[in-house]
ZABASE-479003 format. One record per residue (C-alpha): residue number from 1; residue in three letters; x, y, z. Coordinates in nm, 4 decimals. Last residue first. Layout:
n|res|xx|yy|zz
NUM|ALA|X|Y|Z
...
This chain:
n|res|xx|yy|zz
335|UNK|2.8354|14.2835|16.5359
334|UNK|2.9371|13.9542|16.4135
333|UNK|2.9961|13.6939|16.6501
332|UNK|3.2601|13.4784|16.5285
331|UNK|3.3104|13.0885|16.5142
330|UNK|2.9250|13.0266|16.6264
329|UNK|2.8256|12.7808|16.8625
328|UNK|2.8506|12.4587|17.0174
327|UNK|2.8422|12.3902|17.3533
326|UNK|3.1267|12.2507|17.5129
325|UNK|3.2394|11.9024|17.5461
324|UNK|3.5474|11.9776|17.3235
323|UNK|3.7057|12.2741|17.5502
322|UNK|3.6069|12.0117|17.8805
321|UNK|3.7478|11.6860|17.6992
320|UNK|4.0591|11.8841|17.6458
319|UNK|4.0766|11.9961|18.1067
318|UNK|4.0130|11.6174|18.1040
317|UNK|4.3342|11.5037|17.9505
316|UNK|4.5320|11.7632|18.1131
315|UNK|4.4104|11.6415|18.4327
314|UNK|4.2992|11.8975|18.6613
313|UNK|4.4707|11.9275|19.0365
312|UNK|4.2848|12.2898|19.0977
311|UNK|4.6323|12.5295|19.0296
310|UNK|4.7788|12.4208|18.6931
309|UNK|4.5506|12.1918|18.5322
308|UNK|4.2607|12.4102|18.6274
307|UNK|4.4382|12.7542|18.5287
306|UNK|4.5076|12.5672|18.1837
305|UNK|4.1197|12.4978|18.1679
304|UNK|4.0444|12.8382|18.2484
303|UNK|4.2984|12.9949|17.9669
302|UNK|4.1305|12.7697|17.7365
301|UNK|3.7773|12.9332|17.8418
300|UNK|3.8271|13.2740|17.8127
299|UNK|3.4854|13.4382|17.8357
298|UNK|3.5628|13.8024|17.8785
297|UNK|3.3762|14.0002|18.1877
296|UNK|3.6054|14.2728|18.1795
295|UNK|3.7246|14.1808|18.5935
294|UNK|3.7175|13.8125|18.5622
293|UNK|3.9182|13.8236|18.1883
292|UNK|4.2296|14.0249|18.4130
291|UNK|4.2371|13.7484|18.6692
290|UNK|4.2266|13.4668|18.4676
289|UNK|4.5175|13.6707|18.2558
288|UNK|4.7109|13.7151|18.6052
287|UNK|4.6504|13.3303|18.6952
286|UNK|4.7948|13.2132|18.3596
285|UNK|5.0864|13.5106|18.3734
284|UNK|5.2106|13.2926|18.6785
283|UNK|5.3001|12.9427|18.4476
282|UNK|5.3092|13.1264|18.1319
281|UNK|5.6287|13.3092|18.2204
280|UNK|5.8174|12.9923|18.1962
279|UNK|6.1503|13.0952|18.3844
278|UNK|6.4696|12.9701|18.3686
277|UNK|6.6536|12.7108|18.4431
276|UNK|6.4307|12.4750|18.4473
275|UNK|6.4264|12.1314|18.7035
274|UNK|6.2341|12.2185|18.9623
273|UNK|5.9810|12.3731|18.7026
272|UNK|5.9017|11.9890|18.5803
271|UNK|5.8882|11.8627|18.9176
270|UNK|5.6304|12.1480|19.0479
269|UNK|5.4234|12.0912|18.7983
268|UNK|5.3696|11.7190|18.8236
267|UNK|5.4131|11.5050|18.5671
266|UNK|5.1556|11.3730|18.3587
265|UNK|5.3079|11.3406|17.9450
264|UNK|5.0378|11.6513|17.9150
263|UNK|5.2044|11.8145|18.1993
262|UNK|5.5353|11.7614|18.0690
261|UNK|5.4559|11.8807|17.7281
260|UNK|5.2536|12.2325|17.8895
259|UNK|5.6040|12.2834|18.0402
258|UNK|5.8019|12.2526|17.7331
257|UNK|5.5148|12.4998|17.5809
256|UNK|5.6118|12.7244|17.8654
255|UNK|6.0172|12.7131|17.7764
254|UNK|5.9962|12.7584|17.4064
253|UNK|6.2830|12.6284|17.2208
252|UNK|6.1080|12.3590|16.9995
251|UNK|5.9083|12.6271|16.8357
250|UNK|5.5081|12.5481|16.7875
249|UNK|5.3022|12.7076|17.0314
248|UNK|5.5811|12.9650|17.1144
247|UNK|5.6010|13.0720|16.7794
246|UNK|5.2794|13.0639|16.6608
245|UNK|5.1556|13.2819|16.9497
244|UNK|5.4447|13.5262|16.8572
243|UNK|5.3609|13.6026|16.5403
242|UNK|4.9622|13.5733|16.6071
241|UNK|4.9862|13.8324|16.8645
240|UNK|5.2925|14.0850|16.8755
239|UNK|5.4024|14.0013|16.5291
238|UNK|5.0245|14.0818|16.3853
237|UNK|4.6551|13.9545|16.3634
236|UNK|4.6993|14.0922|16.7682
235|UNK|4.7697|14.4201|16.6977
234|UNK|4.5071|14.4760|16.4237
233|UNK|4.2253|14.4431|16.7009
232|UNK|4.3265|14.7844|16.8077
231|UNK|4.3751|14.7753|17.2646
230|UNK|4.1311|14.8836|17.4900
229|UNK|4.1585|14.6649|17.7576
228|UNK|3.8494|14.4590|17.5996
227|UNK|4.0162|14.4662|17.2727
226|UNK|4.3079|14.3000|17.4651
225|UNK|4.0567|14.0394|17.6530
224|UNK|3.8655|13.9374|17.3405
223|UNK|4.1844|13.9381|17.0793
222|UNK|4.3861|13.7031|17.3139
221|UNK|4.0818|13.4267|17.3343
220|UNK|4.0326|13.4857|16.9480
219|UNK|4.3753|13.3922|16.9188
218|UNK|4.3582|13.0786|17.1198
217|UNK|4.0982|12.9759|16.9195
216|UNK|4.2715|12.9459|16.6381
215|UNK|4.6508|12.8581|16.7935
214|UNK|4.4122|12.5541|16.9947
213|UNK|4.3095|12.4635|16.6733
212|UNK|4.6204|12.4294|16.4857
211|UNK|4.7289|12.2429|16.7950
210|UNK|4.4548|12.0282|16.7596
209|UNK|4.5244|11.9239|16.3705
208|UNK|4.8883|11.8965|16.4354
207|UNK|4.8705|11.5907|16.6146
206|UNK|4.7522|11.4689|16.9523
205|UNK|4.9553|11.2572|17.1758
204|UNK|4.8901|11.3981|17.5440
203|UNK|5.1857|11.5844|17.5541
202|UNK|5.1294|11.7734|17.2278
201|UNK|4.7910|11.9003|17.3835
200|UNK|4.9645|11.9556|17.6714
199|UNK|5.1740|12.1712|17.5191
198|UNK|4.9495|12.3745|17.3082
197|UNK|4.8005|12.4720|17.6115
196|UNK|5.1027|12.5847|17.7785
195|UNK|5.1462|12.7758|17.4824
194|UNK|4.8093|12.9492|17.4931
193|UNK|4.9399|13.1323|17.8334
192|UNK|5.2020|13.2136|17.6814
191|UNK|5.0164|13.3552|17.4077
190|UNK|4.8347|13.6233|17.6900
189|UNK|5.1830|13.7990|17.7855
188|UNK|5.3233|13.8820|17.4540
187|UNK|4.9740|13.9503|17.2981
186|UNK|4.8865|14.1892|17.6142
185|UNK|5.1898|14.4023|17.5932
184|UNK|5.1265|14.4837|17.2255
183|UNK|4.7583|14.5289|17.2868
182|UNK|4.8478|14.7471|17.5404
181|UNK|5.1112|14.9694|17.3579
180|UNK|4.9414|15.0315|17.0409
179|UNK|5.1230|15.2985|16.8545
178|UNK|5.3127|15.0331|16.6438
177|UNK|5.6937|15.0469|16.5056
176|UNK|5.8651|14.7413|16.2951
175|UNK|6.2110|14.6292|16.4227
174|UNK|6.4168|14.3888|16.2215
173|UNK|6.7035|14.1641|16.3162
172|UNK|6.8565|13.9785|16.0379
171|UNK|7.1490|14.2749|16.0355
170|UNK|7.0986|14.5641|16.2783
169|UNK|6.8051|14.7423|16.4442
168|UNK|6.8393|14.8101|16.7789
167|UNK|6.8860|15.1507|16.8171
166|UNK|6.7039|15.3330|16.5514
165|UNK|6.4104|15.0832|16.5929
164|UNK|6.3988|15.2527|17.0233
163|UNK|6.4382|15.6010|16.8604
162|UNK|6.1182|15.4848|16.6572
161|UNK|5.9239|15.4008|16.9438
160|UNK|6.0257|15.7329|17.1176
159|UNK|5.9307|15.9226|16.8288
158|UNK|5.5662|15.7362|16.7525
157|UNK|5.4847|15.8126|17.1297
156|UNK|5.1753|15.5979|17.1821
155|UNK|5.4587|15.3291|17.1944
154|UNK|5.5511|15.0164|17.0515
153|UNK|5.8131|14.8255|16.9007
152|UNK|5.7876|14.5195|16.7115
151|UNK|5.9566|14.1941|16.6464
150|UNK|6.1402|14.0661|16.3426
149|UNK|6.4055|13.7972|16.3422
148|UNK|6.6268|13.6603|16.0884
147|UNK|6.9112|13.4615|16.2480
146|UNK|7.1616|13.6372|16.3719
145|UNK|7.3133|13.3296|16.6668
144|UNK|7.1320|13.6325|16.9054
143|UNK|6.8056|13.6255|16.7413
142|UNK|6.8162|13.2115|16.7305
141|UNK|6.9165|13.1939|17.1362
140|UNK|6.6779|13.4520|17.1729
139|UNK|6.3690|13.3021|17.0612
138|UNK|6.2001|13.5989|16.9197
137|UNK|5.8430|13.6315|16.7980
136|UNK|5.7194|13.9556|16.8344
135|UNK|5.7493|14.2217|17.1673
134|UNK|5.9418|14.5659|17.2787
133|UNK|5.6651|14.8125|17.4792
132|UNK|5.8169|15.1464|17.4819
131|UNK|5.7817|15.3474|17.8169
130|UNK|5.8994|15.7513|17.7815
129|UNK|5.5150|15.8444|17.9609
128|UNK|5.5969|15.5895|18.2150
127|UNK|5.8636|15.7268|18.3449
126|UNK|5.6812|16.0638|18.3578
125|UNK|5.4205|15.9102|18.4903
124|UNK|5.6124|15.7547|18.7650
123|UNK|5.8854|15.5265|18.8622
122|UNK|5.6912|15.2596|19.0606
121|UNK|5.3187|15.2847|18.9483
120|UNK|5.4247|15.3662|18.5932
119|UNK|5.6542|15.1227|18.5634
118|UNK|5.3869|14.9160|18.6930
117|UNK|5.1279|15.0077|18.4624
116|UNK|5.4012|14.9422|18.1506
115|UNK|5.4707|14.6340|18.3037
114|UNK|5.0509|14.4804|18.3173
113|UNK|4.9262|14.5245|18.6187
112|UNK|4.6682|14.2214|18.6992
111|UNK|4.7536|14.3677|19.0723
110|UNK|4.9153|14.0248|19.2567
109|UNK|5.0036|13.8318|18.9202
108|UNK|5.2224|14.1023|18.7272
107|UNK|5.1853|14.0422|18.4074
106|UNK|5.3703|13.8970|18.1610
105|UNK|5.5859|13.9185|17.8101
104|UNK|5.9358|14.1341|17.9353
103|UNK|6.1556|14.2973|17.6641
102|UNK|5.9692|14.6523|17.8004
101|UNK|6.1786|14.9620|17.7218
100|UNK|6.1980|15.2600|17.9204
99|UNK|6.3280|15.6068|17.7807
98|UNK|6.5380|15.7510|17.9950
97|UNK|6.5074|16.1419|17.9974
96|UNK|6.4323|16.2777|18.3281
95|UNK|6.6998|16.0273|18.4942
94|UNK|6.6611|15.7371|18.6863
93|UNK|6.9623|15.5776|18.9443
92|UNK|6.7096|15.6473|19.2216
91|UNK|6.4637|15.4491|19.0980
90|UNK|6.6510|15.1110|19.0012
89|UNK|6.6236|14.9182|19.3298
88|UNK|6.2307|14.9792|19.3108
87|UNK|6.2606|14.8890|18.9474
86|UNK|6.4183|14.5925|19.0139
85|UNK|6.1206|14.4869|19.3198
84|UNK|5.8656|14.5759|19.0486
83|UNK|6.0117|14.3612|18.7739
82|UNK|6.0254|14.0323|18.9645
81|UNK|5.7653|13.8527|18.8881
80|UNK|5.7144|13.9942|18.5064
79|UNK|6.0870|13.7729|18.4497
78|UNK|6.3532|14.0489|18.4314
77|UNK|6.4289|14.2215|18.0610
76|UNK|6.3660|14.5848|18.1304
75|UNK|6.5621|14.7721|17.8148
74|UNK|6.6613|15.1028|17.9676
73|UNK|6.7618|15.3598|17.6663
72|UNK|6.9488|15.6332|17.6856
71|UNK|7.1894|15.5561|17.9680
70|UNK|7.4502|15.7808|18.1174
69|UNK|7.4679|15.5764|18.4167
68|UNK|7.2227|15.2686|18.4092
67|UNK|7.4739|14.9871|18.4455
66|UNK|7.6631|15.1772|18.6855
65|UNK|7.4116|15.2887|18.9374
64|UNK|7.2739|14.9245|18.9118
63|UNK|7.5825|14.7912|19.0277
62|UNK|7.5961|14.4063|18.9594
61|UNK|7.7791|14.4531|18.5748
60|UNK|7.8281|14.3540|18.2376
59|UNK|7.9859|14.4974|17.9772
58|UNK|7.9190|14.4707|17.6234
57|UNK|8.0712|14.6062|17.3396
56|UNK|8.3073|14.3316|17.3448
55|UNK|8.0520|14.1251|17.1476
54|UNK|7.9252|13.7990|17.3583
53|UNK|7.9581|13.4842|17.2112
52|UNK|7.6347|13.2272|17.2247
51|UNK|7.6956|12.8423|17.3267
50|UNK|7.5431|12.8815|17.6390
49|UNK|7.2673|13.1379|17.6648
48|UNK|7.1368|13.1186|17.9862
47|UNK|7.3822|12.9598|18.2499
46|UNK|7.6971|12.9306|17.9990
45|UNK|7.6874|13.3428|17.9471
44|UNK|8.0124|13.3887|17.7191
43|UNK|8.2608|13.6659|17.6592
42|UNK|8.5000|13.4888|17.8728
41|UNK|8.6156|13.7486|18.1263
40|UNK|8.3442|14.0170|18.1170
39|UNK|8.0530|13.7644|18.0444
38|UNK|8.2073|13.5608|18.3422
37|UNK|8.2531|13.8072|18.5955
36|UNK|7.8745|13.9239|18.5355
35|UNK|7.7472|13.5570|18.5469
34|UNK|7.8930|13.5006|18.8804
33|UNK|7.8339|13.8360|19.0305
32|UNK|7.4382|13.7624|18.9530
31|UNK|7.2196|13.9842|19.0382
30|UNK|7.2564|14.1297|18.6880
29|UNK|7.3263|14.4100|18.4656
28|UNK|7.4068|14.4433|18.1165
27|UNK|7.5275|14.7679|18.0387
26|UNK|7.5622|14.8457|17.6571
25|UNK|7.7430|15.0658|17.4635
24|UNK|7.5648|15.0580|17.1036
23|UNK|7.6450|14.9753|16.7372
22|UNK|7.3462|14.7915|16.6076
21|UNK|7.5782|14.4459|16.7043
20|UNK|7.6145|14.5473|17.0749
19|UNK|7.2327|14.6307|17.0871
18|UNK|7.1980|14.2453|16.9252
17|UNK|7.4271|14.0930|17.1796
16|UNK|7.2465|14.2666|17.5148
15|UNK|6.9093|14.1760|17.3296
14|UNK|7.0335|13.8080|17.3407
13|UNK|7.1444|13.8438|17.7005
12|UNK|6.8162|13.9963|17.8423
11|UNK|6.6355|13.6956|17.6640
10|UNK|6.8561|13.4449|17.7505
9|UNK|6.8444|13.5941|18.1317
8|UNK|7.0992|13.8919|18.2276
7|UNK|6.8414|14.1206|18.3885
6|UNK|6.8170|14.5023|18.3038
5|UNK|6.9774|14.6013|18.0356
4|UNK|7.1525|14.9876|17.9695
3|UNK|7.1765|15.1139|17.6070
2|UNK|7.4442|15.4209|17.5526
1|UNK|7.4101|15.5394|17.2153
């Protein structure tokens, strides 16, 4: 099987590895001519996964009419930002029969679209009708070294979203299937939002007693808006939701919780991103979750204290005196 990916990030490169590994020709593409000459020279992508070879089955590219040529699968792994302006370069390389796969956990700030939507709204409904939503928790750098992962893929087409476990399941990496594409795409975007909280809550000083809250209540937070967008509450108790929330707010390698750290510690947020190399999607999905709970009416009150810290000047400090200051109330509201 011919596997085409989109954006030549850790992520991107990690899946690029693992589809090599299950026995598929992959294009990797990126923007990048530097990091394409190197993965096809030195099997190696220092910038974004240093440290990680690269399987000769793998070959990397900057012409999207070449990466996706003969493709079966299209894994999309570009930050949220940037998705619609690759997919726009991307449409006239598409074919009938693609089948679209989402690596990516945000959502686009401007339209509160989440990918799917805007695959959709750039490519089609028939694009968007062969889209397969790819989430769990999964550092790359620990997927890629083969250490045992399992995410989940997911599609209200049970064949395409077991062609997609087909393909990329190989050795200590396991794919699980699930019909619930927007809860799936909301629990990957959503926890990094959490993240960022439990990084300031680590920044600050606090032990393991608030973050376990903050995962808690975080959850609930997730499970409001997704069941509000119409997703199965089951989704988020599993690898899309609670799986990957307790992996970002907790693993040493996630890139929004480092942020959240920094903030707590009082740096500014413009220093700490100054000086990532890649992107914490946390950071814009924040203000495209906000934006999301406005419109259903969902009471998400972490995610509005890490929208105050990041965009109204809040102190980290204060924004946890404002979730512990509130009134009390029951854990769940039984209906």
């Amino acid at each position: 099987m011919r596997v085409a990916v989109i954006g030549a990030g850790g992520w991107g490169t990690g899946l690029s590895v693992l589809a090599a590994r299950a026995g598929c020709e992959v294009r990797l593409w990126s923007r990048s001519a530097a990091v394409v000459e190197e993965i096809n020279a030195r099997r190696s992508n220092s910038a974004y996964l240093a440290g990680q070879e690269i399987p000769v089955g793998v070959r990397a590219t900057c012409d999207e009419r070449d990466a996706l040529r003969g493709a079966e699968i299209v894994l999309l792994a570009a930050p949220s930002h940037a998705t619609r302006g690759v997919l726009e370069r991307l449409r006239a390389c598409v074919e009938p029969s693609m089948v679209f796969v989402s690596a990516t956990k945000g959502v686009e700030v401007e339209t509160g679209m989440r990918i799917s939507e805007v695959v959709a709204d750039v490519l089609g409904r028939q694009a968007a009708g062969r889209f397969v939503c790819l989430s769990g928790p999964s550092f790359a750098r620990e997927a890629a070294a083969g250490q045992p992962t399992a995410v989940v893929a997911a599609c209200e087409d049970e064949e395409l979203s077991r062609r997609v476990q087909a393909a990329l399941s190989v050795k200590n990496f396991r794919v699980y299937t699930n019909r619930d594409t927007v809860g799936t795409e909301l629990g990957g975007a959503s926890k990094n939002v959490m993240a960022l909280a439990a990084g300031m809550i680590a920044g600050l000083g606090f032990g393991a007693n608030s973050v376990a809250a903050l995962i808690t209540r975080g959850l609930a937070e997730m499970t409001r808006l997704a069941l509000a967008e119409g997703a199965r509450v089951e989704t988020l108790a599993g690898l899309a939701g609670l799986g990957d929330l307790v992996l970002t707010c907790t693993g040493g390698l996630s890139r929004n919780r480092h942020v959240g750290e920094e903030l707590g510690r009082g740096r500014k947020l413009d220093e700490v991103l100054a000086g990532m190399n890649e992107v914490a999607e946390g950071v814009r999905t924040t203000r495209a979750i906000k934006l999301l709970a406005s419109r259903r009416g969902v009471e998400m009150p972490i995610t509005n204290e890490v929208h105050a810290v990041l965009y109204e000047g809040k102190a980290a400090r204060d924004a946890v005196e404002s979730l512990m200051s509130r009134p009390l109330k029951d854990e769940i509201e039984f209906k």
